[in-house]
N, C-alpha and C positions, 0 to 999 in steps of 0.2 A: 571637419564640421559639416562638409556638404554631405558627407557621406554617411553622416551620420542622421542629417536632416532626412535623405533618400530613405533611408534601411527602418526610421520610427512608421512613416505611413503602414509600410509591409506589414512591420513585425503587427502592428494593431491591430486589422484586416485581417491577417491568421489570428489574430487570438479571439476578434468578434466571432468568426465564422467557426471559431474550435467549441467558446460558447453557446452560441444557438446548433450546432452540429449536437454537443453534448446534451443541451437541452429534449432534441429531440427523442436523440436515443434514450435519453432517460426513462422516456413515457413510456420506448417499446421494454425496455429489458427487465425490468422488474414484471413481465407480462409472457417472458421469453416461453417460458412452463405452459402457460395455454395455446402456444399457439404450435408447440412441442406434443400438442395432448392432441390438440385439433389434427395437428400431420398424419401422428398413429391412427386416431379413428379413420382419418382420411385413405388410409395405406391399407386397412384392415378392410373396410366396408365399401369399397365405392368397384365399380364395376371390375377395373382392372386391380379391384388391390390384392395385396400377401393373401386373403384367405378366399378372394373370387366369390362375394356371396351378392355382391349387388346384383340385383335381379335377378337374385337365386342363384345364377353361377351354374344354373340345369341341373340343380337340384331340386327337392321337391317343392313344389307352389303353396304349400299351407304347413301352419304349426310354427313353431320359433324363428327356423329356418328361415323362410320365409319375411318373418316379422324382422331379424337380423338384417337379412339383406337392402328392405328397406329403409334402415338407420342411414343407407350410403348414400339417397338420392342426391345430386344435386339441384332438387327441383326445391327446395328451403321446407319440403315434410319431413325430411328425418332429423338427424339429427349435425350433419352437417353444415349441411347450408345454414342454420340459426346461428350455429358457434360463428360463423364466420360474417352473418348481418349481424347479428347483435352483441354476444358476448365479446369479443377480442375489440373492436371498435368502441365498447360503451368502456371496458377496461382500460385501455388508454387513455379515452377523456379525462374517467376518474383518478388516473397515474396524474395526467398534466395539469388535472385542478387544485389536487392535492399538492403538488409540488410548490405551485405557487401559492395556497392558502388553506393548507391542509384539510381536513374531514370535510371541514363546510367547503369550501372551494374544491374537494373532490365530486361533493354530492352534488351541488349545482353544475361540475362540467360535464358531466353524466346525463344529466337531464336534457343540459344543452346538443348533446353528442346525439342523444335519441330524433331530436327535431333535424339534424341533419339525416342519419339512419333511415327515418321513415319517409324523407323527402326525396331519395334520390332510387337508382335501381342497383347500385353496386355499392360493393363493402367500401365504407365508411369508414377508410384509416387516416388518412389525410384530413378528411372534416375533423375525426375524433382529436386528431392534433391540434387543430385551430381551434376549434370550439372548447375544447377541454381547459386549457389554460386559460383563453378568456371569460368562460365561464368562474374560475378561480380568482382571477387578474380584478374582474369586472366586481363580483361581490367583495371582495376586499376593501374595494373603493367604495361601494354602496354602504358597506359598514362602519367607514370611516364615519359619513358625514351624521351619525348621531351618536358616535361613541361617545359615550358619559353621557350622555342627554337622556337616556329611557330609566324613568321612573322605577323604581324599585319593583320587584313583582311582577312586571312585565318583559322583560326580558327574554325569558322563553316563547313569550305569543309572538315578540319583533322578528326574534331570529327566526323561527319557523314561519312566519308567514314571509317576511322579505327574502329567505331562502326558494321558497316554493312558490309566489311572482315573478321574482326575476327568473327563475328558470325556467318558466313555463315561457317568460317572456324570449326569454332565448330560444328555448324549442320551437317556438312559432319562426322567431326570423330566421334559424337553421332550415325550418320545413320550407319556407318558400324563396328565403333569399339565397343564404348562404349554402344550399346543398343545391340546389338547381342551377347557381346563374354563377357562382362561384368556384366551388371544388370539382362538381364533376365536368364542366367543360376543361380544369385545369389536369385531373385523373387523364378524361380521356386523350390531351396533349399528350401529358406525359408518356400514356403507353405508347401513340401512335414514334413518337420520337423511338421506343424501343425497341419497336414493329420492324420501324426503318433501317436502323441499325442492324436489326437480326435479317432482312430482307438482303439486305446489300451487302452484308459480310462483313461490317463495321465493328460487329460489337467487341471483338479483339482490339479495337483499337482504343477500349474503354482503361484498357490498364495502365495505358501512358498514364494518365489520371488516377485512378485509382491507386495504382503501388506508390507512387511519389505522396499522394496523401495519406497514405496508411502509414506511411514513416514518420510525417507529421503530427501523427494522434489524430487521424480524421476517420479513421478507421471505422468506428461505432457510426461517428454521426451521417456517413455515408451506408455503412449496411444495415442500420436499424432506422434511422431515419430517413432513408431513402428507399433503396433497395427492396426492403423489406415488405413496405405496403403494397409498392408496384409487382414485388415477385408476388405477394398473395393473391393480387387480382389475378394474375397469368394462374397460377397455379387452380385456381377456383374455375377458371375456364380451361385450362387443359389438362387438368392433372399433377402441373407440375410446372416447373421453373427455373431457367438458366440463372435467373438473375440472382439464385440466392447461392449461386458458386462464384459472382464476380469477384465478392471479394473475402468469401471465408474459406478458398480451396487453398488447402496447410501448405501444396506444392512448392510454390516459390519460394515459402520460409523453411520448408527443410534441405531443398537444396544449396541455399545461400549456408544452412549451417552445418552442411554436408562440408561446404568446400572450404569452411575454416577448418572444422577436424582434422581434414589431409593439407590443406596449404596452408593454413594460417599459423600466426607467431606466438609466440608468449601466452598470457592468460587468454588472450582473445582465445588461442585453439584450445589450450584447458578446458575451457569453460562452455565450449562448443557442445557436446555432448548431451550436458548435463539439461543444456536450452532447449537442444534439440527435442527430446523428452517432451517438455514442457511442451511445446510448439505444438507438436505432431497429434500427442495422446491428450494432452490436456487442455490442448486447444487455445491455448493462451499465445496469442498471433506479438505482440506486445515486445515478447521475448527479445527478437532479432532486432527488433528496428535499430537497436542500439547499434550492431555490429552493420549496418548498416550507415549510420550516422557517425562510425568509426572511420568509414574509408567512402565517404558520398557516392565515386564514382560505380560502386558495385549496385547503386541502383539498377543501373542498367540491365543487370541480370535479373531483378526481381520482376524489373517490366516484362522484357523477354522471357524470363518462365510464366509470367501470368496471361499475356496473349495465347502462348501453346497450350494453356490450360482451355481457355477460354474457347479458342479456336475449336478445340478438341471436342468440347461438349457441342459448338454448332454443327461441326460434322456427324457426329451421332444422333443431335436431337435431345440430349441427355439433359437432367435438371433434378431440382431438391424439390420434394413433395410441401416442404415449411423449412421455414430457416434451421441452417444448424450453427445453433448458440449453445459455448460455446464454439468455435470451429476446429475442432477436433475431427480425426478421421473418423473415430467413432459414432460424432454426431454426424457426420457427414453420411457415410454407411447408412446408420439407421433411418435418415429423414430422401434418401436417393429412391423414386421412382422407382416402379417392379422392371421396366424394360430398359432402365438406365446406367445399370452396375457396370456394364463393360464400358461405355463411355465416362461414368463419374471416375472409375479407378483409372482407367487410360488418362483421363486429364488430371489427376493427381502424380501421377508416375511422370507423364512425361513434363507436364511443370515443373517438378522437382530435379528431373534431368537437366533439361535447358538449361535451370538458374544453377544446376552446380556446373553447369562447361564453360558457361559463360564468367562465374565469378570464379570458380577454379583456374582459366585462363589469365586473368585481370591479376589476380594475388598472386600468381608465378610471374607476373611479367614484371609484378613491382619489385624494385632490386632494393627497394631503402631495407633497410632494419627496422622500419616503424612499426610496431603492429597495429598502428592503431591507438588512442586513445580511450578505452571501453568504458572506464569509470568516470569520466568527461563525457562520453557522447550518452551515458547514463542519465547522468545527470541534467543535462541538455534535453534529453527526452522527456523525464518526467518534469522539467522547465515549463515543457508545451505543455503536459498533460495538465500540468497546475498543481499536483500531488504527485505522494511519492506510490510508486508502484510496487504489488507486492513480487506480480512476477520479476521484475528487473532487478530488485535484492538479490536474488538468487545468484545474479554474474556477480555480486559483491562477496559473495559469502560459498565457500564450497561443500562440499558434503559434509555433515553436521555440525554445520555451522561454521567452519572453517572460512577465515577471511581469507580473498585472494584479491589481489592489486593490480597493477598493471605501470607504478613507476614505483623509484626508488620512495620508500617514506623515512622521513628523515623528524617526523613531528608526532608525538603521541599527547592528544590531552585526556585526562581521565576527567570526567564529568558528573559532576552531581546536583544537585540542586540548592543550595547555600554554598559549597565547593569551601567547605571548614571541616569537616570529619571525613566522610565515608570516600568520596573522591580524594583525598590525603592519601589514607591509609591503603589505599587498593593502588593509587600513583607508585608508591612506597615499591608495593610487595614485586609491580610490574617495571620497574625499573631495576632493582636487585636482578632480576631474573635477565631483563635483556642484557645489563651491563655485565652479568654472567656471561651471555652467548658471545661477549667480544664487539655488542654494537652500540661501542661507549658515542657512537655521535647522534644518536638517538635520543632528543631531550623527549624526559618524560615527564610532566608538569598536570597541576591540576587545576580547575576551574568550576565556578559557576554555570548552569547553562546559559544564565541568562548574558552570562562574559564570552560565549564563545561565538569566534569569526570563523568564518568560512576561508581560512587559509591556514589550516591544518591538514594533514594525511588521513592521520588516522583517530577517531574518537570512541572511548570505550567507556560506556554508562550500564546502570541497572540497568533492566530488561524492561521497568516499568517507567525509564526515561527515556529511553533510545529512542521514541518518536519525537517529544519533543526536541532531541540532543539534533533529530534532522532537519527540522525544522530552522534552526539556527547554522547549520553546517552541513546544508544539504550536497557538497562534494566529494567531501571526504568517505571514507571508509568505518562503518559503524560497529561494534561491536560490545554485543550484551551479556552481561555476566548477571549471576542472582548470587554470587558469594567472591566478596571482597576479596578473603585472606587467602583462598584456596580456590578460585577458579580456574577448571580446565583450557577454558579462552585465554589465558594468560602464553601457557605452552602455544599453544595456536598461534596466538602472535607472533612469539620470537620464531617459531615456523615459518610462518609467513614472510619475517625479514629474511632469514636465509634461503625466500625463495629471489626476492624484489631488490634486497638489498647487496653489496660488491659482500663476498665472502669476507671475513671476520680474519684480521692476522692468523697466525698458529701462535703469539705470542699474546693475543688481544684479551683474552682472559684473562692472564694473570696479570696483564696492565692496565684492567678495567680502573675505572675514575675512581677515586679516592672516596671520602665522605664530603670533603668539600667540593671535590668536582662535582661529585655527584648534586649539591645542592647548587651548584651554577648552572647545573641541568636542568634542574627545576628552581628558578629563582624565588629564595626567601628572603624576604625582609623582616629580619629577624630584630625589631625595635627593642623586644624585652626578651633578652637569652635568659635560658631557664636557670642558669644559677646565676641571675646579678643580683647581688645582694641591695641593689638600690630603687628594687622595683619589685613589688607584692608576685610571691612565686606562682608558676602557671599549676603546680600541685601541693598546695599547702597541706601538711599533716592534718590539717583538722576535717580536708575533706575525703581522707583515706577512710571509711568503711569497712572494716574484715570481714563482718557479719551482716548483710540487709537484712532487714524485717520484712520487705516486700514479696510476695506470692505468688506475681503476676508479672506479664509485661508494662502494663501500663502504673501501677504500686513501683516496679520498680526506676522508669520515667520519672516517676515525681520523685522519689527517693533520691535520684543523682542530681535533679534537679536543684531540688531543695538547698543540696550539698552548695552549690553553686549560689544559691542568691545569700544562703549563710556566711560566705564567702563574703559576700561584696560586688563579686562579680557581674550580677546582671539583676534585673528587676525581676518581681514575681510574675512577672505578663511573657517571661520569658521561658517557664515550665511547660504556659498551656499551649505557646509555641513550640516546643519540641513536641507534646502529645499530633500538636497536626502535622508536622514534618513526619513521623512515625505511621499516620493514617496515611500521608502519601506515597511514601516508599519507607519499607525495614532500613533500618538502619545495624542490622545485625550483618554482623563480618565473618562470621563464619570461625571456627576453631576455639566454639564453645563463649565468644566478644560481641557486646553489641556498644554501640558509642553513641549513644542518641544526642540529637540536638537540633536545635533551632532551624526555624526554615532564613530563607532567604531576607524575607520581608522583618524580621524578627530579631535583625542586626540592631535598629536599634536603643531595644531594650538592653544592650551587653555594655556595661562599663568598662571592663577590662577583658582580656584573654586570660581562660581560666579553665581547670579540669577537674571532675571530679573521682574517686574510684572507689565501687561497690562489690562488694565478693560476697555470692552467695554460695557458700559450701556445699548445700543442699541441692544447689541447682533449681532451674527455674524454668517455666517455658516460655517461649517468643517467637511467636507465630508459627509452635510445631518444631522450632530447634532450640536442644538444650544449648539454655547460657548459664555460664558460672560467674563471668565478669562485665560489670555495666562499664561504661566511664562515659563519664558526662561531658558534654563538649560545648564553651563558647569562643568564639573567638575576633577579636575585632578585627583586625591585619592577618598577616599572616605568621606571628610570633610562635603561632601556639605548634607549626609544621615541624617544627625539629623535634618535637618532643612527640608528636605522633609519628614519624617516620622510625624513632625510638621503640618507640612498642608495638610498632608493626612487626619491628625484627624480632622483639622477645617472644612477639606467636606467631613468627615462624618459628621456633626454637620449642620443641619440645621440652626443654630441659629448663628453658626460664619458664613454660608455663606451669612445669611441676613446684619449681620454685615459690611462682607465686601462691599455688595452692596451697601451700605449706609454711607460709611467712606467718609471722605470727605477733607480728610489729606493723606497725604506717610506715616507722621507719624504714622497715626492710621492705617492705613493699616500692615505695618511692625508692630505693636504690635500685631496685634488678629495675625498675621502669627510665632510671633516668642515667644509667652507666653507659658509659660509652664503648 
């Protein structure tokens, strides 16, 4: 209990400061392009840049030439200096007005951002941050207090004029209060704090900090919210800027996943590789923290490669002309100084060495068999981040998609959204197939999403639920199929067991689980068995079909439908329920079957559990795949899964589906459907 008392203050602290961290960077990074645009003009036109034309570059004094080289003053006539007082500064505001109170709260922080701009002598990123949201923040509240109260007709004169006083009103207190006696005496702290650091040889000592919070998910809101405005001021005064390599030089993170490649264990090294990619070239920093949050103590090397990076550029002088977002080597390359390329790559190469001798030592020295936890410290990660991440999927999932693990799974749920048809019928076909491979302890069961706990392995949904299926089971292992009866994910899987899982008997196949094991694998409560003669059958003849009338997919929805309420089985508020189950996700299985039915919320119109089945000879389209057989599906418990686990197995069965094509009876229909 105490300990528990100790660890709530912390964990709260990091998640306010992950908040306003994320906050900030928000405002820079959907801006990241202008100030990517601004670096190249600045690289191309300014005295020392790539093309040497500022001040002519001793070329000729008149004609374009001329007029070109101009564009690079940094006296605020060309075309620099403006992008960097006004445009990227007033962009921001309107980022952080907008975020708090969209278009109207962007326009009015924009306004407000100009009264600081024009009030102070340096760029305006830090005012733009403050003022921008308040300007949003502020009109929000101003709007509240007559909402519903303006007379008809009037509405557009309120909003335009209460838009355009208060922001005028803010411009004024930005021009004399808030940009002179506020932000820039707090700008000019800040650089001087930087000055000092760079003075005294300090600034290596900034990664102790830094890398420890980049593994935290502080990442952004330390390089775009901090970093970022202060490197552009250095940069505007000297050309360029250490600070925008504190914390986006890739070094550290590819040498941490240098030294899983060659020392690390199990999927952690697998998966090594494929991150490092990610990391290096695509600049997605994100990747590693995991394998880092696997084994804490390899911090240490990420620190120590980031000091030698860091170091590295103070000894040369070297720095990034505008951030690289991004932090890719490529962004880094193209946004590096004309006299800095031996210092930017020397502190990339030798960051990346450190952090692999240091964690290459550390992971030889550990003698456990642990490798690590990756799909936990995964998870954990995107915990902080607050979402899930798209780079960190990738350690979940291998090349084309292939899922990879990192412990024994011992739990499959298959997932759908009412978890009465399509999740049945895909449990069914993936179960057959594992308890084929010999890994009969592998319950394979299905559910609802809105039934699933976070203490399962592994979960496998349509492609168009797999976000929500994480949202509810965000530890587990995900896995997205778009075809029920025949997906290649399936194979993947029982791959996947034969990588995670104790090898399979040489006998385990042919003493895979029976049919009843099988359904203690997947527990049914099977209240009304499909032949009890003392309970309305789940496929009555009358709802067998040979022929449909319908033309369409949604003609043939109602059509099975229909079959169903004719039945008894469910009310008619339960047809136009499956039509929206249907707009949510397909309910087509693949192998020519689609089984539509009801959503979740729509349980309960269904009296009983009940099926229905439509055979179009002719074939039919749905959504672009031919289907020849509907079957309607309601079900109140789970009675109706034995009888769908049934005709899963007739389409895998080529030979029952020719049958059924060819039946020419209900009767014989329902028998190849309900034989054992």
């Amino acid at each position: 209990m105490a300990a528990a008392g100790t660890a709530a203050p912390r964990t709260s602290a990091r998640v306010h400061i992950q908040k306003f961290g994320t906050f900030l960077s928000n405002m820079v990074m959907p801006n990241i392009g202008a100030f990517i645009a601004w670096g190249l003009i600045t690289a191309l036109f300014i005295k020392s840049g790539w093309l040497n034309l500022g001040g002519n570059g001793g070329l000729p004094d008149d004609g374009w030439v001329a007029q070109i080289g101009g564009w690079g003053a940094f006296d605020g006539k060309g075309i620099v200096g403006p992008m960097i007082t006004y445009l990227l500064p007033i962009l921001i505001g309107y980022t952080g007005g907008k975020i708090v109170y969209d278009v109207r709260g962007g326009v009015v922080g924009a306004i407000a951002t100009m009264g600081v701009i024009a009030g102070t002598s340096i760029p305006m990123f830090m005012g733009a941050m403050v003022m921008g949201p308040l300007g949003g923040w502020s009109m929000k509240r101003i709007d509240a207090l007559w909402d519903g109260k303006i007379r008809p007709g009037f509405e557009m004169l309120v909003n335009n004029f209460s838009a355009g006083i208060w922001g005028m009103i803010l411009a004024v207190f930005g021009f004399f209060a808030m940009g002179p006696l506020v932000i820039t005496p707090f700008a000019t702290a800040a650089g001087n704090v930087v000055k000092w650091l760079v003075d005294n040889g300090l600034l290596p000592l900034t990664s102790v900090f830094i890398e420890p919070a980049k593994v935290l998910f502080l990442n952004n809101a330390i390089n775009h919210g901090v970093l970022t405005p202060l490197g552009t001021q250095q940069s505007l005064d000297d050309g360029k800027s250490i600070l925008f390599l504190l914390e986006a030089n890739p070094g550290p993170g590819l040498g941490l996943l240098l030294a899983y490649m060659l020392f690390g264990k199990g999927m952690a090294k697998a998966s090594a590789p494929g991150a490092a990619l990610i990391h290096f070239v695509g600049g997605i920093h994100e990747i590693y923290f995991p394998y880092v949050l696997a084994k804490p103590k390899l911090i240490a090397a990420v620190i120590l490669g980031g000091m030698t990076g860091v170091f590295t550029n103070v000894i040369f002088g070297s720095g990034l002309r505008a951030p690289a977002a991004p932090g890719s080597i490529l962004a880094v390359l193209a946004q590096t100084a004309s006299d800095s390329y031996i210092g930017v790559i020397l502190s990339v190469l030798l960051a990346a060495t450190v952090t692999f001798l240091v964690a290459a030592l550390l992971l030889k020295a550990d003698g456990s068999e642990d490798e690590g936890d990756l799909a936990k410290a995964t998870a954990d990660m995107e915990a902080m981040k607050g979402k899930k991440s798209i780079a960190s999927s990738t350690l979940a999932t291998g090349a084309g998609g292939t899922a990879v693990a990192t412990k024994t799974i011992r739990s499959i749920v298959f997932a759908c959204d009412a978890g009465m048809g399509s999740s049945a019928m895909g449990a069914t076909v993936l179960r057959r197939k594992i308890q084929a491979a010999g890994f009969g302890d592998v319950s394979v069961v299905n559910k609802a999403i809105a039934n699933l706990t976070d203490d399962v392995d592994l979960v496998v949904s349509h492609q168009d639920l797999t976000a929500r299926a994480r949202q509810r089971s965000g530890s587990a292992i995900h896995v997205s199929v778009d075809n029920f009866m025949s997906s290649p994910a399936y194979d993947d899987i029982v791959e996947l067991l034969g990588r995670t899982n104790a090898a399979p008997a040489a006998d385990s196949a042919s003493s895979a689980p029976s049919s009843e094991a099988s359904s203690a694998a997947a527990p049914v409560a099977r209240s009304v068995a499909v032949g009890d003669s003392n309970a309305p059958e789940l496929l009555a003849l009358a709802s067998i079909t040979l022929s449909g009338s319908a033309r369409s997919r949604d003609e043939a929805i109602t059509e099975a439908g229909q079959l169903l309420v004719a039945a008894g089985a469910v009310d008619a508020a339960y047809v136009a329920a499956m039509h929206d189950r249907e707009r949510s996700v397909s309910t087509h299985m693949g192998s020519g079957l689609a089984i539509p039915h009801g959503t979740n919320e729509a349980k309960s119109a269904i009296r009983r559990s009940a099926m229905s089945f439509v055979r179009y000879p002719e074939g039919l389209d749905w959504n672009g795949k031919p289907t020849t057989f509907v079957i309607g599906i309601a079900g109140v418990g789970n009675e109706h899964l034995d009888l769908l686990q049934k005709i899963a197995h007739v389409f895998l069965d080529k030979a029952k589906v020719a049958e059924l094509e060819a039946a020419q009876t209900a009767a014989q229909v329902k028998a190849i459907l309900t034989a054992d």
